[in-house]
Chimera marker file (.cmm) of the C-alpha trace (Angstrom):
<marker_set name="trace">
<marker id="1" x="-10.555" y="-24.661" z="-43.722" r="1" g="1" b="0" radius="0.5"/>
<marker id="2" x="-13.820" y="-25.503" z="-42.023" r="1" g="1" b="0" radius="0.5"/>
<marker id="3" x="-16.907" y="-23.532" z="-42.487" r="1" g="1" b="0" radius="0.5"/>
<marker id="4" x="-18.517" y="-22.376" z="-38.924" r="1" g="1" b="0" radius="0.5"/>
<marker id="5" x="-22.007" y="-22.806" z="-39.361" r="1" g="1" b="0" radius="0.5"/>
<marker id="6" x="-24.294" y="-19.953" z="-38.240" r="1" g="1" b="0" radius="0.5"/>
<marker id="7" x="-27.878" y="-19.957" z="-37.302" r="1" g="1" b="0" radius="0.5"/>
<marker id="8" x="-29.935" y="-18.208" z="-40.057" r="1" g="1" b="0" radius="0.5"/>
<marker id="9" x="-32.042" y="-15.873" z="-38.450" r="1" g="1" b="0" radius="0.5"/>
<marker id="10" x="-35.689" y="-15.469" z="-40.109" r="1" g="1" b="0" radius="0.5"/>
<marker id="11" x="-36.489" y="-11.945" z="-41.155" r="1" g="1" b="0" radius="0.5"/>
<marker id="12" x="-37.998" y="-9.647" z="-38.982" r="1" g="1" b="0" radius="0.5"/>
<marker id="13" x="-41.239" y="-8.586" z="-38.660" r="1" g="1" b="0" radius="0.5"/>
<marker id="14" x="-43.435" y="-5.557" z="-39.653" r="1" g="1" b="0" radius="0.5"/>
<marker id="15" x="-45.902" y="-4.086" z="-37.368" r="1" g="1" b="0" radius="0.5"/>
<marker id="16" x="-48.545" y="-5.428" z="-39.695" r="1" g="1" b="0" radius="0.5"/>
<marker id="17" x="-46.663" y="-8.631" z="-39.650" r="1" g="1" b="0" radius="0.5"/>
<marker id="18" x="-46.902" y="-9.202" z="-36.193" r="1" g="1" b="0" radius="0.5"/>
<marker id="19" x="-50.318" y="-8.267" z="-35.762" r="1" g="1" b="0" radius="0.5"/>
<marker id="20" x="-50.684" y="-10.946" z="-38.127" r="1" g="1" b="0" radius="0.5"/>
<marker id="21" x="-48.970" y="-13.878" z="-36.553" r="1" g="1" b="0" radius="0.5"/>
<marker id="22" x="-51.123" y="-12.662" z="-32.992" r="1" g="1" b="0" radius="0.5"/>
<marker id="23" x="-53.894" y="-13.228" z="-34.843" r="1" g="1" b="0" radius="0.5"/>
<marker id="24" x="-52.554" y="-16.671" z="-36.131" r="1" g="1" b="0" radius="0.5"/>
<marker id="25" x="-51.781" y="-17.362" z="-32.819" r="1" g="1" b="0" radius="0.5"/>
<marker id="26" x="-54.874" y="-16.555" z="-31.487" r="1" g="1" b="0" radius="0.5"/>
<marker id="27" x="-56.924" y="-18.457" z="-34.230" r="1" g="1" b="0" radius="0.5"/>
<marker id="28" x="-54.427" y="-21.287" z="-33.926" r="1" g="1" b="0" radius="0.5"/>
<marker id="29" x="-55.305" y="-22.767" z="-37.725" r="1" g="1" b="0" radius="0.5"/>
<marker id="30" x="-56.427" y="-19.644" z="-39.279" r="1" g="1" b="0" radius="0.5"/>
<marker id="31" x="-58.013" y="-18.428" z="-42.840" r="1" g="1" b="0" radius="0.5"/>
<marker id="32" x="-57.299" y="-15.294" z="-44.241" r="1" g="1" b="0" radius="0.5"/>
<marker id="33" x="-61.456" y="-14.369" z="-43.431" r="1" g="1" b="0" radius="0.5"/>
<marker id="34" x="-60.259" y="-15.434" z="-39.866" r="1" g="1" b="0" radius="0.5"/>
<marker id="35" x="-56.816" y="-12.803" z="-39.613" r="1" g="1" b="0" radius="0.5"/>
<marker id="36" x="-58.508" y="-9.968" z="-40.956" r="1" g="1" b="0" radius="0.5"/>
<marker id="37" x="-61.425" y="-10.249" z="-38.938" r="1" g="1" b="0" radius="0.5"/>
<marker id="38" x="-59.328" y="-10.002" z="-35.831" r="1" g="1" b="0" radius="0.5"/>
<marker id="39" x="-57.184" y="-7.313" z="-37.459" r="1" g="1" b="0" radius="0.5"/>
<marker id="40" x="-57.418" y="-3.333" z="-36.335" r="1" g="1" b="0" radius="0.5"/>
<marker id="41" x="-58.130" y="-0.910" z="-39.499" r="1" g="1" b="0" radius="0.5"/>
<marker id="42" x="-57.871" y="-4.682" z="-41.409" r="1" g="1" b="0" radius="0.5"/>
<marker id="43" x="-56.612" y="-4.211" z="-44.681" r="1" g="1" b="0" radius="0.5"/>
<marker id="44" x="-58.167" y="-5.868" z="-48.000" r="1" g="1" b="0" radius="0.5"/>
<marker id="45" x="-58.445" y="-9.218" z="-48.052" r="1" g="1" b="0" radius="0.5"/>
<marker id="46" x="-56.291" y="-9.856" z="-51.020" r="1" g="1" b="0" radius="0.5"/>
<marker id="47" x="-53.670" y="-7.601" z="-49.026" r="1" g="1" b="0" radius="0.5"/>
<marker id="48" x="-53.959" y="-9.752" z="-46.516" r="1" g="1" b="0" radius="0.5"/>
<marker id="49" x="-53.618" y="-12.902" z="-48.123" r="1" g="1" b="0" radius="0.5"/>
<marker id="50" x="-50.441" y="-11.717" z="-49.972" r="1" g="1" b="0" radius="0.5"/>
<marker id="51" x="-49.259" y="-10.725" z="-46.783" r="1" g="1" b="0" radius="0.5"/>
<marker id="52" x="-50.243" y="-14.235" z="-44.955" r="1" g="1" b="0" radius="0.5"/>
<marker id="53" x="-48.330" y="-15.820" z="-48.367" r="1" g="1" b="0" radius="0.5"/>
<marker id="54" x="-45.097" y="-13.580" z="-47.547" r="1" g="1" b="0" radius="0.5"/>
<marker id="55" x="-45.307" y="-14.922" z="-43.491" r="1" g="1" b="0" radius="0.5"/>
<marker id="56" x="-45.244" y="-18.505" z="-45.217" r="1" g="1" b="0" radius="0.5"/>
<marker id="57" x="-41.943" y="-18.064" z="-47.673" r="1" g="1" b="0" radius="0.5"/>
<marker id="58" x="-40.304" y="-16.293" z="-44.721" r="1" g="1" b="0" radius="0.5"/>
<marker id="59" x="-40.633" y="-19.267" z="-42.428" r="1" g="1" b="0" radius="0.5"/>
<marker id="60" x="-43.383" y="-17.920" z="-39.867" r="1" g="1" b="0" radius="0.5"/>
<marker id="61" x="-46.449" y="-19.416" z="-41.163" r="1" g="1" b="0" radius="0.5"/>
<marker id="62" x="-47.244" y="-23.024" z="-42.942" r="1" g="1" b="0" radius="0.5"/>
<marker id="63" x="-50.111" y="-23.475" z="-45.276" r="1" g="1" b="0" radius="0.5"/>
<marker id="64" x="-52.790" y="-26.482" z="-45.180" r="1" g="1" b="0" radius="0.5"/>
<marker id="65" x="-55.729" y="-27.269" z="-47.596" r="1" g="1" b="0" radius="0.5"/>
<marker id="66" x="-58.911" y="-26.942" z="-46.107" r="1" g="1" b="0" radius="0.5"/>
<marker id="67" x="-61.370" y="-27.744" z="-48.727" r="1" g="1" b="0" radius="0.5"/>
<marker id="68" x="-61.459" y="-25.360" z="-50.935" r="1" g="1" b="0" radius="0.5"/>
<marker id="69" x="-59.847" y="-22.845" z="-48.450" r="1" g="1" b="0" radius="0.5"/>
<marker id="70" x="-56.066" y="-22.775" z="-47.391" r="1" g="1" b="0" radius="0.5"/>
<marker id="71" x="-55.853" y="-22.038" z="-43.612" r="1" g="1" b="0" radius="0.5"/>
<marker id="72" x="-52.188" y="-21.224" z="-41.674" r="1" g="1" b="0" radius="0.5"/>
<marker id="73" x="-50.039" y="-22.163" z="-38.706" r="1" g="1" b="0" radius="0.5"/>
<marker id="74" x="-47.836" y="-20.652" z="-37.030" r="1" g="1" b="0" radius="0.5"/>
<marker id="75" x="-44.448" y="-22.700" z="-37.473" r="1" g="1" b="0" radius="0.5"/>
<marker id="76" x="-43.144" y="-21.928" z="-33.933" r="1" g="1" b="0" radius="0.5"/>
<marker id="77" x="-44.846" y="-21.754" z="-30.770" r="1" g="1" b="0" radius="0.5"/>
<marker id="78" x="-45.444" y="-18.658" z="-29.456" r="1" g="1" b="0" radius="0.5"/>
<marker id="79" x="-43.140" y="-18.394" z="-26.511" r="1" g="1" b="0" radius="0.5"/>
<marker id="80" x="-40.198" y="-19.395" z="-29.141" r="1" g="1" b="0" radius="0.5"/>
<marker id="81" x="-40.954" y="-16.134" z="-31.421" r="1" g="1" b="0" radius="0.5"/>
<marker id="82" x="-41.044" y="-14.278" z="-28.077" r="1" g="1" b="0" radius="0.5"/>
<marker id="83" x="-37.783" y="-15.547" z="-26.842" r="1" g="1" b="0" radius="0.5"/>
<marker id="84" x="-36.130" y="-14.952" z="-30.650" r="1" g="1" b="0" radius="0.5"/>
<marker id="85" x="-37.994" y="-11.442" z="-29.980" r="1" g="1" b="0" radius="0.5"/>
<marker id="86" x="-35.789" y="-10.883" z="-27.202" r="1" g="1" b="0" radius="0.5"/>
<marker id="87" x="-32.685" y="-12.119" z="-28.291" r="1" g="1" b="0" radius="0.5"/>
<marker id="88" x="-32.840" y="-9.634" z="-30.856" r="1" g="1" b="0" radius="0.5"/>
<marker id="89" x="-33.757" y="-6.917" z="-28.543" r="1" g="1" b="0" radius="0.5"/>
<marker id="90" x="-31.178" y="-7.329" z="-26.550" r="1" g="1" b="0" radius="0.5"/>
<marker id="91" x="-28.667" y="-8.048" z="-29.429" r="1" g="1" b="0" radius="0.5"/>
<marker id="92" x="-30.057" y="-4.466" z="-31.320" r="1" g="1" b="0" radius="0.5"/>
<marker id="93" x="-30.311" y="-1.964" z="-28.425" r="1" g="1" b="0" radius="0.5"/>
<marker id="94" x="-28.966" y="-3.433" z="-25.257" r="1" g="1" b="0" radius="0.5"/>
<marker id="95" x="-25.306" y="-4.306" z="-26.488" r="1" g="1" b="0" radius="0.5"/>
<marker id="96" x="-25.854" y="-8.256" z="-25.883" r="1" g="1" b="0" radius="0.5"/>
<marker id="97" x="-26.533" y="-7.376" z="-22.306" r="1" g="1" b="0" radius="0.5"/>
<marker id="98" x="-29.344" y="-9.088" z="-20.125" r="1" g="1" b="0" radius="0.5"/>
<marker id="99" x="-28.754" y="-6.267" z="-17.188" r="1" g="1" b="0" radius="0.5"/>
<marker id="100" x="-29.098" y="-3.804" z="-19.206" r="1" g="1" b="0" radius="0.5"/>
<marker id="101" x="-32.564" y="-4.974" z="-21.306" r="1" g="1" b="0" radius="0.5"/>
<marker id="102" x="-33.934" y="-5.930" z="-17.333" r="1" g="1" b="0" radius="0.5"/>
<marker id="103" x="-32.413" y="-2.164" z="-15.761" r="1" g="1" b="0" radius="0.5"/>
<marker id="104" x="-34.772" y="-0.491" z="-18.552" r="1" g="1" b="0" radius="0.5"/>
<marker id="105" x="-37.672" y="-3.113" z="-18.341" r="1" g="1" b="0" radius="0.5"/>
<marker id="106" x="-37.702" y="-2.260" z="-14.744" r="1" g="1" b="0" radius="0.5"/>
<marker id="107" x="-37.442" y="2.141" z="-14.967" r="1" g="1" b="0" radius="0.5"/>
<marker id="108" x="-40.247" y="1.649" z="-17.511" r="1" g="1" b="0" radius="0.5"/>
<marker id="109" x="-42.730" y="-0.149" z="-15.327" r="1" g="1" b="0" radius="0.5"/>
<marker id="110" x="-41.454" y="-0.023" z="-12.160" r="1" g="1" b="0" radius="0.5"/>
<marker id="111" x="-44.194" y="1.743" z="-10.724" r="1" g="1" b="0" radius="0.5"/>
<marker id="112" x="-46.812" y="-0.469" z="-12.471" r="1" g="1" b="0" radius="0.5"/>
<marker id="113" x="-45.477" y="-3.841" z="-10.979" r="1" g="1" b="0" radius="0.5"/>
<marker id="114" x="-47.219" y="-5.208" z="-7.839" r="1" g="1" b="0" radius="0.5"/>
<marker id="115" x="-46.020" y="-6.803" z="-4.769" r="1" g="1" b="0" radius="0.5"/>
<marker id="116" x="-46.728" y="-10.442" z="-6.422" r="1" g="1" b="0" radius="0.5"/>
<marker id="117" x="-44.969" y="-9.539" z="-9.775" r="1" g="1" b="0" radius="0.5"/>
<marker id="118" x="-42.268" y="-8.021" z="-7.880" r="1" g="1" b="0" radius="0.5"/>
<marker id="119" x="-41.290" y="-11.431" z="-5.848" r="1" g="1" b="0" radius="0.5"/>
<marker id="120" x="-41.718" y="-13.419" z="-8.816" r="1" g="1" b="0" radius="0.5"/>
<marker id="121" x="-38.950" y="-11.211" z="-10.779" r="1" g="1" b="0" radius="0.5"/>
<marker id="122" x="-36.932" y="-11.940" z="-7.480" r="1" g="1" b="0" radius="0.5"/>
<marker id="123" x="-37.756" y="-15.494" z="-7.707" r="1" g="1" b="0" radius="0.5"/>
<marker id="124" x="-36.387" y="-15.400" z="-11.770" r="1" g="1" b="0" radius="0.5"/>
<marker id="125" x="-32.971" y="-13.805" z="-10.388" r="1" g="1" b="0" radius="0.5"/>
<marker id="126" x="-32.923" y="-16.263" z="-7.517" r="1" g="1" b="0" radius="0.5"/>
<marker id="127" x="-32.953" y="-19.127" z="-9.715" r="1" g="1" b="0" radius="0.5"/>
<marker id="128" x="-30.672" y="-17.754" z="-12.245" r="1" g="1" b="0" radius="0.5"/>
<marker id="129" x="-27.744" y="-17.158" z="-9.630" r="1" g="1" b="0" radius="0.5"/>
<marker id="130" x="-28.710" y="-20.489" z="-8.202" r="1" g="1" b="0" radius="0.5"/>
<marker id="131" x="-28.023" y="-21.946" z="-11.963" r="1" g="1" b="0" radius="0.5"/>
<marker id="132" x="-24.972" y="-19.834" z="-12.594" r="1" g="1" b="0" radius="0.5"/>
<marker id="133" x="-23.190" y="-20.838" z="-9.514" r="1" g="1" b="0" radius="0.5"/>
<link id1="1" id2="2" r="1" g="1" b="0" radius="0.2"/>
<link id1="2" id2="3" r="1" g="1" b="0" radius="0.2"/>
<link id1="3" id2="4" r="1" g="1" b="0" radius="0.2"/>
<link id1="4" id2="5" r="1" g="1" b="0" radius="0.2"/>
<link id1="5" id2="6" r="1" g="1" b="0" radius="0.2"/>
<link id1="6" id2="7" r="1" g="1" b="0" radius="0.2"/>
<link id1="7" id2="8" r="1" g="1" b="0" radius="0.2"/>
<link id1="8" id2="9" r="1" g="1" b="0" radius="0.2"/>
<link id1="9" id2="10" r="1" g="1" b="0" radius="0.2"/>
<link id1="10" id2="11" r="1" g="1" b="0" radius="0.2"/>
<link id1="11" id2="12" r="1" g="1" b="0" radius="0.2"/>
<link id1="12" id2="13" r="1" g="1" b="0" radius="0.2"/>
<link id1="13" id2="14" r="1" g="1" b="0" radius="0.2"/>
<link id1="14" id2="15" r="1" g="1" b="0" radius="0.2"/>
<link id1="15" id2="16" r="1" g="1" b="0" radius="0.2"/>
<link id1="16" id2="17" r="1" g="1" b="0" radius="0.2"/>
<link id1="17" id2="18" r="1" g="1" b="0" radius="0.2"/>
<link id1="18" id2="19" r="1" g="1" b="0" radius="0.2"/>
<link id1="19" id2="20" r="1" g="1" b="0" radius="0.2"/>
<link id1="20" id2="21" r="1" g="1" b="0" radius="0.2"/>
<link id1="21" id2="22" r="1" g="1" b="0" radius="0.2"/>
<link id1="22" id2="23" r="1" g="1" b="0" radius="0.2"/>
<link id1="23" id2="24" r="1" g="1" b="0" radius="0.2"/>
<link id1="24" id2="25" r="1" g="1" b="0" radius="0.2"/>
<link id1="25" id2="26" r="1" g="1" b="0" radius="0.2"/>
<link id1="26" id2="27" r="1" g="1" b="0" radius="0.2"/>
<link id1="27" id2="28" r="1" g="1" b="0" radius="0.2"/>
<link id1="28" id2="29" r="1" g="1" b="0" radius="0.2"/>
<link id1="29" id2="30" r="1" g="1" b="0" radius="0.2"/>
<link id1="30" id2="31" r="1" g="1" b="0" radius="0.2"/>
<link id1="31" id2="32" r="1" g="1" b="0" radius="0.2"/>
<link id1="32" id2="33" r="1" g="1" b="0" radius="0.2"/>
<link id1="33" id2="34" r="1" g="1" b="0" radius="0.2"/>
<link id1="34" id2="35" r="1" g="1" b="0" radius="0.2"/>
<link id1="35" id2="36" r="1" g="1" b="0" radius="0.2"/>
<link id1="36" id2="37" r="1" g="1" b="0" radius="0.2"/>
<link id1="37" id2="38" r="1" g="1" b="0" radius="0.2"/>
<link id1="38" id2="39" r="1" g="1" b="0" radius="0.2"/>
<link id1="39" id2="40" r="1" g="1" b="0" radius="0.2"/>
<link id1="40" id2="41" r="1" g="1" b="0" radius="0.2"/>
<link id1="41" id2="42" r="1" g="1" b="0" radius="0.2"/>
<link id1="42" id2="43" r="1" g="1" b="0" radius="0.2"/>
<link id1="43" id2="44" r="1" g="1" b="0" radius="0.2"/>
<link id1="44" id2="45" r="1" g="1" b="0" radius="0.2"/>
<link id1="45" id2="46" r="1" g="1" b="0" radius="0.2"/>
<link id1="46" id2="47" r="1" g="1" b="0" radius="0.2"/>
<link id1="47" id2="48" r="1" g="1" b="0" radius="0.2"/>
<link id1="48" id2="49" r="1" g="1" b="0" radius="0.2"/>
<link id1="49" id2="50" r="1" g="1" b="0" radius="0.2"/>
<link id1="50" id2="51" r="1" g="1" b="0" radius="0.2"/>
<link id1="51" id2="52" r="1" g="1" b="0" radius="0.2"/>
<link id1="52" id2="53" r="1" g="1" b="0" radius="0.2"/>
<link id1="53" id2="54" r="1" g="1" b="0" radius="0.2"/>
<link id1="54" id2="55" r="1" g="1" b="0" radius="0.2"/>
<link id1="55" id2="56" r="1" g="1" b="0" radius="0.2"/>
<link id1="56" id2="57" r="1" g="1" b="0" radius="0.2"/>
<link id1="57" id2="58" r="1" g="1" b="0" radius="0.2"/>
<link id1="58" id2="59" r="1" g="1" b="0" radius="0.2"/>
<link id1="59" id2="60" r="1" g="1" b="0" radius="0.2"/>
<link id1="60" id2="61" r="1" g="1" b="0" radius="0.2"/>
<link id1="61" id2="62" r="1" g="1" b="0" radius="0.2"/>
<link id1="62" id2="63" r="1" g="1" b="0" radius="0.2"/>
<link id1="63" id2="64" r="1" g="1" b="0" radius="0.2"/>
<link id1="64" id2="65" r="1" g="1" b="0" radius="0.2"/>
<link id1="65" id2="66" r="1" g="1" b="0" radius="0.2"/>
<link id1="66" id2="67" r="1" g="1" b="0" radius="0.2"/>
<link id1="67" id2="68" r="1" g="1" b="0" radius="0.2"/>
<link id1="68" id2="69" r="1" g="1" b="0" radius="0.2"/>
<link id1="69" id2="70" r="1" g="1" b="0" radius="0.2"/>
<link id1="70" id2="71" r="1" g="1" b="0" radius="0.2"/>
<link id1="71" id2="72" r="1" g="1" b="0" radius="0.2"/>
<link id1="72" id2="73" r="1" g="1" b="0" radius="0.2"/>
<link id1="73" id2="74" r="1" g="1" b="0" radius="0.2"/>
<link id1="74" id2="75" r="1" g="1" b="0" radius="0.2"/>
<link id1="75" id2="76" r="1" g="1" b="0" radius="0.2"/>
<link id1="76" id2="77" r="1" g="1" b="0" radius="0.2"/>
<link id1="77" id2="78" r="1" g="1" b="0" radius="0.2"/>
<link id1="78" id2="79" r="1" g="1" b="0" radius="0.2"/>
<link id1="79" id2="80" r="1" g="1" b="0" radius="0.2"/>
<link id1="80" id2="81" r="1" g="1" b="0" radius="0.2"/>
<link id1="81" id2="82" r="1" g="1" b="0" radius="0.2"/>
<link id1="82" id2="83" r="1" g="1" b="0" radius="0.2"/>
<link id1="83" id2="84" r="1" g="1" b="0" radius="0.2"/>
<link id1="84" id2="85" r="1" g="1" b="0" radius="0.2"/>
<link id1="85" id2="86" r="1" g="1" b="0" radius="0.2"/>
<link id1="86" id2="87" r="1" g="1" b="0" radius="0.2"/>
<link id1="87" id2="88" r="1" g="1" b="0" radius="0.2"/>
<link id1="88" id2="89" r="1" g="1" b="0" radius="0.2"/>
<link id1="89" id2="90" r="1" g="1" b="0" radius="0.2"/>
<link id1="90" id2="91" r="1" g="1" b="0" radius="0.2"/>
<link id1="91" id2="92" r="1" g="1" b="0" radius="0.2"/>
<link id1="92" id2="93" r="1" g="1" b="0" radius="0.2"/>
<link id1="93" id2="94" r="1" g="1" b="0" radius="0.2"/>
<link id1="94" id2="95" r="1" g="1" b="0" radius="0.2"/>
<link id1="95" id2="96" r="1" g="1" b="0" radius="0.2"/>
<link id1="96" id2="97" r="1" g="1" b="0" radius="0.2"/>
<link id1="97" id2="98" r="1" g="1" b="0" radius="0.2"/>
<link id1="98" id2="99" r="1" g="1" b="0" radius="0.2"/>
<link id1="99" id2="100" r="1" g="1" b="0" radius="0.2"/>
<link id1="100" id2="101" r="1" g="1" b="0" radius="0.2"/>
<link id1="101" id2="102" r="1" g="1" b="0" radius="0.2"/>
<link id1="102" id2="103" r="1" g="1" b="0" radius="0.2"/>
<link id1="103" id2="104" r="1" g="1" b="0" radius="0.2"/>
<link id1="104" id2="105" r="1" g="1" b="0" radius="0.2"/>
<link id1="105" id2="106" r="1" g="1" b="0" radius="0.2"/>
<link id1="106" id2="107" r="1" g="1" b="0" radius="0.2"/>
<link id1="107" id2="108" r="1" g="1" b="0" radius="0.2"/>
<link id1="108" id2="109" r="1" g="1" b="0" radius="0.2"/>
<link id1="109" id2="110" r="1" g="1" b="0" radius="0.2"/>
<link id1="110" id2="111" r="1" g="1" b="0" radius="0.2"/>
<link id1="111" id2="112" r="1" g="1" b="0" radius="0.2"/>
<link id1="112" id2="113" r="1" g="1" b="0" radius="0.2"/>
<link id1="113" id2="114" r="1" g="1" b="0" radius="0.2"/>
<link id1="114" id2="115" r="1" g="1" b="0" radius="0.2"/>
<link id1="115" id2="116" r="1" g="1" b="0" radius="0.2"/>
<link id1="116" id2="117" r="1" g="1" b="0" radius="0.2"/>
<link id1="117" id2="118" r="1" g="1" b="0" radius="0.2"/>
<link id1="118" id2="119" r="1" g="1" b="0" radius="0.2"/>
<link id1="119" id2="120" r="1" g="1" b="0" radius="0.2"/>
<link id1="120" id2="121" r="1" g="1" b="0" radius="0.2"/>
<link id1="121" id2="122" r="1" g="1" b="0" radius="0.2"/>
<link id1="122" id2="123" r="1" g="1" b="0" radius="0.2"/>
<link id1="123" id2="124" r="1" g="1" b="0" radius="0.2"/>
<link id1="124" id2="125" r="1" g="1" b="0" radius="0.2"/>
<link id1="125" id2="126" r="1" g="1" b="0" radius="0.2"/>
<link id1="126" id2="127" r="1" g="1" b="0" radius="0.2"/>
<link id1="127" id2="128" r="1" g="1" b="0" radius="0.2"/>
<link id1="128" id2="129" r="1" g="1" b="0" radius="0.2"/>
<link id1="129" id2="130" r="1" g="1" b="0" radius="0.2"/>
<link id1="130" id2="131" r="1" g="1" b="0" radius="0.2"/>
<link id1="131" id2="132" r="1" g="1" b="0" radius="0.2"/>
<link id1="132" id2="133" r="1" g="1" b="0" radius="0.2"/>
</marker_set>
């Protein structure tokens, strides 16, 4: 019988975590000096760096030699986390559904979106029943 492969998921993040990989992100090549200095109430460095070393053996973060310093990476681009974000989002609390993530997106900022924002959601839902046609 034939195995179906499925796609490993990495582990999810911590609040800490993520504040983390924004600051990687923001950085781009980062130090651990460089994280905690962008980090809210920043924890010890040696906290962080043991953190930082957990974000590399869970897949988030690869380590380079600088010198005598090591400085990370994110190992996938921003929008990628996001989307992987999103998918288990609306996996978790949504039941799988996309209308019914977008329905509570929408009746929690609603009244926060302006006129542009507003057509360019259109423009989104447009395209995606142009695609699905």
């Amino acid at each position: 019988m034939a195995k179906k492969s499925r796609k490993v998921e990495p582990p999810k993040l911590g609040a800490r975590e993520r504040q983390i990989m924004d600051a990687v992100y923001h950085v781009g090549c980062a130090s651990v000096s460089d994280v905690r200095s962008l980090l809210k109430d920043p924890p010890s460095y040696s906290s962080v760096r043991t953190m930082m070393g957990l974000l590399e053996s869970k897949g988030y973060l690869r380590r380079h030699r600088d010198g005598i310093r090591h400085r990370y990476s994110a190992t996938k681009s921003r929008e990628s986390a996001g989307r992987n974000a999103i998918a288990h989002l609306k996996s978790t609390f949504f039941d799988g559904s996309v209308s019914k993530m977008f329905a509570a997106l929408l009746d929690e900022s609603s009244s926060q979106l302006t006129d542009q924002e507003l057509a360019q959601l259109q423009q989104a839902i447009d395209k995606a029943r142009e695609e699905g046609a």
